[in-house]
Every structure is written in C-alpha cells, then in structure tokens.
Rosetta silent file (secondary structure, phi, psi, omega in degrees, C-alpha in Angstrom):
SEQUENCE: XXXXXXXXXXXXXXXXXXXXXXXXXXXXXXXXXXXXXXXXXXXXXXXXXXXXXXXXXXXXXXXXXXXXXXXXXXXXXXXXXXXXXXXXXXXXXXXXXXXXX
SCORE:     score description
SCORE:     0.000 S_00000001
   1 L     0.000  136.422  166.634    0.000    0.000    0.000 S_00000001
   2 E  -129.937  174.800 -140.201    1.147    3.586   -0.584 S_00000001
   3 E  -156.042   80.048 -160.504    0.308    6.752    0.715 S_00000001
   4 E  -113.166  140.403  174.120    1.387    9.983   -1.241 S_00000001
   5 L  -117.525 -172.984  167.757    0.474   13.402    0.083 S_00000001
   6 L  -147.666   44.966  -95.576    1.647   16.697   -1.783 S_00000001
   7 L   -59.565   95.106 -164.063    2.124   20.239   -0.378 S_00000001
   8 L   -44.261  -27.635  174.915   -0.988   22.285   -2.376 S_00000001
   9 L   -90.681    1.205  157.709    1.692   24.748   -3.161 S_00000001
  10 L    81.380    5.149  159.365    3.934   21.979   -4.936 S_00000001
  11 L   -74.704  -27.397  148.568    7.259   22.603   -3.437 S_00000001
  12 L  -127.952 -166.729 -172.553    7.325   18.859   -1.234 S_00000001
  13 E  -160.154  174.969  155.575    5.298   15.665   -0.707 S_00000001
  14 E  -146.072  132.173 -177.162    5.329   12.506    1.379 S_00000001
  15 E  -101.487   97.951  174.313    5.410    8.962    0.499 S_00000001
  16 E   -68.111  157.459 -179.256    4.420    6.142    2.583 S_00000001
  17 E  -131.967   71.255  173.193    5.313    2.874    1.698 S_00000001
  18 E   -83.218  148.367 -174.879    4.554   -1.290    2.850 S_00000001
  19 L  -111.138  133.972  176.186    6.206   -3.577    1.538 S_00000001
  20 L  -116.311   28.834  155.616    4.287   -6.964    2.034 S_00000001
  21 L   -95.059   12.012 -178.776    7.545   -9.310    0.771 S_00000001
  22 L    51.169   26.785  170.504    9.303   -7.950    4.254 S_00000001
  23 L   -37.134  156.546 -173.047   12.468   -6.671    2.872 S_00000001
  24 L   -92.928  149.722 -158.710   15.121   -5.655    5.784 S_00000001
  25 H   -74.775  -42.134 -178.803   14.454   -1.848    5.963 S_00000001
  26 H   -63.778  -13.415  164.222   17.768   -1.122    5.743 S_00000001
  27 H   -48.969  -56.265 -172.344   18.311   -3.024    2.311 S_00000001
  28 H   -84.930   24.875  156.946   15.184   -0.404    1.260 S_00000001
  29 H   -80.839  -54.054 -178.238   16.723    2.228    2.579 S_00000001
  30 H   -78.974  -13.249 -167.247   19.933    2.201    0.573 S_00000001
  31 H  -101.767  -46.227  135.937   18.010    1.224   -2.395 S_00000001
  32 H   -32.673  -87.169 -169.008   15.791    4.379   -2.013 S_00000001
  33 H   -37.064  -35.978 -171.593   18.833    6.590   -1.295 S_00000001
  34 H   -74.362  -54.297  166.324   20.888    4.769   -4.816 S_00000001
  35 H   -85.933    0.219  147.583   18.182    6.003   -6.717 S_00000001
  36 H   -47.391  -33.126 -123.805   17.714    9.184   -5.767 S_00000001
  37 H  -120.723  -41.524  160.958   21.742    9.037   -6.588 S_00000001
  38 L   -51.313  -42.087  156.900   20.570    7.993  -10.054 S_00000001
  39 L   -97.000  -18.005  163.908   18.965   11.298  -10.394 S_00000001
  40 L  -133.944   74.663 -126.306   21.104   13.306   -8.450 S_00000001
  41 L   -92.249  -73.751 -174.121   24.331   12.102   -8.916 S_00000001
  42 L   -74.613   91.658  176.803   25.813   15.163   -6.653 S_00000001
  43 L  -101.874  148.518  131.078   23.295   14.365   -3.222 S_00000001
  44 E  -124.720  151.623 -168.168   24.949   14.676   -0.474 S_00000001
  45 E  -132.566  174.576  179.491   23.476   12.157    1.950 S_00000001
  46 E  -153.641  140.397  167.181   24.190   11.235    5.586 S_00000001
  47 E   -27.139  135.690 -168.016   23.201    8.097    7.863 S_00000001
  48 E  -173.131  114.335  179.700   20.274    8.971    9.970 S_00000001
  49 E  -123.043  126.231  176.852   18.597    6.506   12.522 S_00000001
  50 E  -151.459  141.336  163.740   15.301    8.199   14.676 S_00000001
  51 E   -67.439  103.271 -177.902   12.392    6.506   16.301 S_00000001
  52 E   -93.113  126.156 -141.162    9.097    6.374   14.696 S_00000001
  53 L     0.171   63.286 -173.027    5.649    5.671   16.590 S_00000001
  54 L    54.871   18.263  165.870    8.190    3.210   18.533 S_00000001
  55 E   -71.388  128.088 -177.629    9.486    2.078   15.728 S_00000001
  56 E  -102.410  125.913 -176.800   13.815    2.600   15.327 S_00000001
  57 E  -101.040  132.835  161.394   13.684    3.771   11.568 S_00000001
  58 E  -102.145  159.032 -171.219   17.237    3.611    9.473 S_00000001
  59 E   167.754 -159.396 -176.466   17.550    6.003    6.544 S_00000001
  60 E  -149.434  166.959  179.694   19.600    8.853    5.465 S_00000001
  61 E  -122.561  116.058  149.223   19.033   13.111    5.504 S_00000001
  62 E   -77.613   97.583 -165.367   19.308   13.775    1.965 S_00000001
  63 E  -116.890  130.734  175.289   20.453   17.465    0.333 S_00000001
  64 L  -129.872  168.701  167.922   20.124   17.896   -3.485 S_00000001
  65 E  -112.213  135.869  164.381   20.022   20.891   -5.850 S_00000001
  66 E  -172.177  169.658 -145.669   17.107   21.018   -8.371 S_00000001
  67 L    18.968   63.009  159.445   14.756   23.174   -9.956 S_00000001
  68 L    65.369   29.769  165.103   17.161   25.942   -9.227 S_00000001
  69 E  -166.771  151.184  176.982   17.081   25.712   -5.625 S_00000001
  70 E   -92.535  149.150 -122.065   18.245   23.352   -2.728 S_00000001
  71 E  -105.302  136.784  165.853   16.287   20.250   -2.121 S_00000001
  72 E  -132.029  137.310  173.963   16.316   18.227    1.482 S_00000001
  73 E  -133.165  144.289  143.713   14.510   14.283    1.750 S_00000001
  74 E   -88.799  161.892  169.243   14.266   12.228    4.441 S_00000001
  75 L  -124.545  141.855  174.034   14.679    8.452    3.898 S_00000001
  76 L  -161.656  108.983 -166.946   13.065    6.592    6.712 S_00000001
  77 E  -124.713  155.993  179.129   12.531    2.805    6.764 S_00000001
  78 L  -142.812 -169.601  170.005   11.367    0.936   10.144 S_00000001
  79 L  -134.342  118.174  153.259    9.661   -2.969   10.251 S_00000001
  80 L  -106.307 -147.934  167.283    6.154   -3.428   11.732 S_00000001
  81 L   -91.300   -8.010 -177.946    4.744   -6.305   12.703 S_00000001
  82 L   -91.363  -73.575 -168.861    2.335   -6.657    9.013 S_00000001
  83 L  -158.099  157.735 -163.400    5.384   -4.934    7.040 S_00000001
  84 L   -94.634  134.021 -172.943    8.443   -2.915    6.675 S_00000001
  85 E  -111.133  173.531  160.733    7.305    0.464    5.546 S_00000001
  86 E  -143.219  169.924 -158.662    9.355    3.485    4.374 S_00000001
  87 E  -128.207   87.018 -158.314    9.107    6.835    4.272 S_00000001
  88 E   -89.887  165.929  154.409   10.128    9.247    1.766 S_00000001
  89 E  -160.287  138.049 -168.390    9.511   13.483    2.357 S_00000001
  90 E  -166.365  129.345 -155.434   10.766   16.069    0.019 S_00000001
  91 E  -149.307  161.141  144.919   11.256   19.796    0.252 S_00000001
  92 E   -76.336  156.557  170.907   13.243   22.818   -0.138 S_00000001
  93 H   -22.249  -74.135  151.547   15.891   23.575    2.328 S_00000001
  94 H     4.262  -91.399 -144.832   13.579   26.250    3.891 S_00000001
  95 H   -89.769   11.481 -156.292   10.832   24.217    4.528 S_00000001
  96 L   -84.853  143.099 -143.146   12.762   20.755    5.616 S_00000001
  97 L   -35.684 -145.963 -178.331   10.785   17.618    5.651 S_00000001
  98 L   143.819  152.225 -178.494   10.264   16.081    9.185 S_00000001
  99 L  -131.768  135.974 -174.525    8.107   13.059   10.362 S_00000001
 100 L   -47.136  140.525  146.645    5.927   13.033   13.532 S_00000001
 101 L  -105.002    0.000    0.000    7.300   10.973   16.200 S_00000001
C-alpha cells in the first residue's frame, strides 16, 4: 500500500510505503537513497537513525540541488509487525521535511 500526500503549493510531498515481501528496511533504505543518486548524482546524503511511533527507523538526511534551488529528503525505513514500511519526504531547504514521532 502507498500513501502519497503533496504540499498544495507543490514545493514537497510525502510517500508512505509497505512492503508486504518484508524486505530488511535497511536493504530499502539504501536502495531508495541509490536512486535518488541515479537522479542526483551530486546528493549529499548522511546516515540517519530516529524513532518512529516506537518504531527505530534507518535512513539517510538527503540534500540535493534542483529546480534551481536546494532540495532536502528524508529516507526513513522501520519494520512493523504486518510490514516494513518506508518513508520518503521532500522539500526545499527552507521548509525541511520532518516526520511526527
């Protein structure tokens, strides 16, 4: 199942994600992050572990430049007990993403 919101003014979103083959999150973590890397071959990215509804989520803090200004994602993958979800959010710099905890 996914979950996409969008910011009405079109500058981010957020993606939810389940997976229901149970991939280990951090395998979809890095596999997220590599294709972002695919499109934004200069990212800089950085390791980034935070708890989510009491979940410990692995990911990366993402910074890219595009559409002439720079870009921040979260990557955030955790395991629940139904399936390991992830968590994508993308923004400008300004504005950068965050997820409730």
């Amino acid at each position: 199942m996914t979950v996409a919101v969008q910011d009405p003014g079109g500058l981010g979103f957020a993606l939810i994600t389940t997976d229901e083959s149970r991939p280990d999150p951090a395998d979809v973590a890095d596999a997220a992050l590599e294709a972002m890397r695919e499109e934004y071959p200069d990212l800089d990215a950085a390791p980034a572990m935070e708890t989510i509804n009491e979940q410990v989520a692995t990911g990366h803090d993402v910074e890219f430049f595009a559409m002439d200004m720079t870009n921040a994602a979260s990557i955030r993958c955790f395991r629940t007990r139904a399936a390991p979800s992830w968590r994508l959010a993308n923004g400008p710099m300004w504005a950068r993403p965050t997820f409730p905890t």
